[in-house]
N, C-alpha and C positions, 0 to 999 in steps of 0.2 A: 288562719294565720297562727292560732292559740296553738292548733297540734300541731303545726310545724316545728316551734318552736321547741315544742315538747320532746319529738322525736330528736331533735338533737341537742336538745341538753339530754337528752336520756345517753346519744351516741356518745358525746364526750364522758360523762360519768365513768361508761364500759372502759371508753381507752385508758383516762386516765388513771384507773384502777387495774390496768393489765400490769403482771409482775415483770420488770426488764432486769433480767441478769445482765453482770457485767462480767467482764472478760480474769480480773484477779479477786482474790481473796486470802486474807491473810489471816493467823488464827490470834483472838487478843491472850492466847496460854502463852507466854512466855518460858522458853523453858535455856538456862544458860546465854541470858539475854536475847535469840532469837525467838521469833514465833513457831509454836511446833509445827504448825504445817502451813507451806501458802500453796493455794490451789489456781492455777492455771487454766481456766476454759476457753477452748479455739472452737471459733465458728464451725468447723466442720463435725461437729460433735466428740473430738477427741481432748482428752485431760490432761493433766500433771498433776500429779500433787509430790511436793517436794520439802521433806521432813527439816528438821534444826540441825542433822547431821550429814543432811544431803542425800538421804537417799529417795529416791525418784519410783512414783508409783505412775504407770502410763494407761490409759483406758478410754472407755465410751464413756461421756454423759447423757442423759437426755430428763427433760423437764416438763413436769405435767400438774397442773393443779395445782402450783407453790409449793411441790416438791422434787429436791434434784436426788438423781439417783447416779451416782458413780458406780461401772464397772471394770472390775479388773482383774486376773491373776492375783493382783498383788496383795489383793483382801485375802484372808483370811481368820474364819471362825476359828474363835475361841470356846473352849472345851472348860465349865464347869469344871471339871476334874484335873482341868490342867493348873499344875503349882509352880511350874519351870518352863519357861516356854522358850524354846531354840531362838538365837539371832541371825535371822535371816535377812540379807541383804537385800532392800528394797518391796518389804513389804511390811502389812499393815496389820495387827490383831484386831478383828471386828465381830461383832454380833452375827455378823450373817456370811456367806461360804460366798467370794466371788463379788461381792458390792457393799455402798452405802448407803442410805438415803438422810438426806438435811430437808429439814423444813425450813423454808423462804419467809420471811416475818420482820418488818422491819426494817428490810434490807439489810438482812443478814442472814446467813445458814446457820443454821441449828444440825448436830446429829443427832438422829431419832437414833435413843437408846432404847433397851427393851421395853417391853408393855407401853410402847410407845412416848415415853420420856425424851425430853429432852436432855442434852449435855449442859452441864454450864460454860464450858468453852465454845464460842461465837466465830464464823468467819466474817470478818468483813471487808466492802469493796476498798481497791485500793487504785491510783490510778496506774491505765496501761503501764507495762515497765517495758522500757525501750532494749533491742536487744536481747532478746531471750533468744534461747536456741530452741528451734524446729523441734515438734515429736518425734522420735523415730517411727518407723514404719514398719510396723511388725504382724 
């Protein structure tokens, strides 16, 4: 009766230890009293992330090991050497050519900056927001 017991307190431990992402996340950066980015994730593994000035990054996510990895066009790496970097509509200056990754901790994303740092800016859940518009389908 002792290992039964065992076995499933061991089973609940695993569950309630698995990480559950939630569907919004919003950035606590403030920038011209909006949040700089809130991020969007739909069940079907498709994104949003949507800036303080509205512009709209669209992509894949997918989650492994308490880490989310956003794909997109709309990333793009930044260049050391760059001192002026063009304003491009609907994308994003990042560490890596094509994606992000955030670590999961607390219920919150972290972007993994280089050497694997963290950012100090945090996203956190917020609830569903009623009415959003569709991804497009691209």
């Amino acid at each position: 009766m002792s290992k039964m017991r065992n076995i499933i307190l061991i089973f609940f431990v695993f569950v309630s230890c698995k990480t559950t992402l939630k569907n919004n996340y919003r950035s606590n950066c403030i920038l011209y009293g909006t949040p700089e980015y809130t991020l969007y994730l739909e069940k079907d593994n498709k994104f949003r992330m949507i800036s303080y000035i509205n512009d709209t990054i669209e992509g894949k996510w997918a989650f492994t090991m308490n880490k989310l990895t956003l794909k997109s066009d709309g990333f793009i790496k930044i260049e050391k050497t760059d001192s002026i970097l063009p304003n491009f509509i609907n994308t994003k200056y990042t560490i890596h050519d094509g994606y992000e990754q955030y670590i999961f901790k607390n219920k919150k994303l972290f972007l993994v900056l280089e050497d694997g740092k963290v950012d100090k800016c945090y996203y956190y859940s917020v609830p569903t927001a009623q009415n959003l518009p569709t991804l497009s389908h691209k």
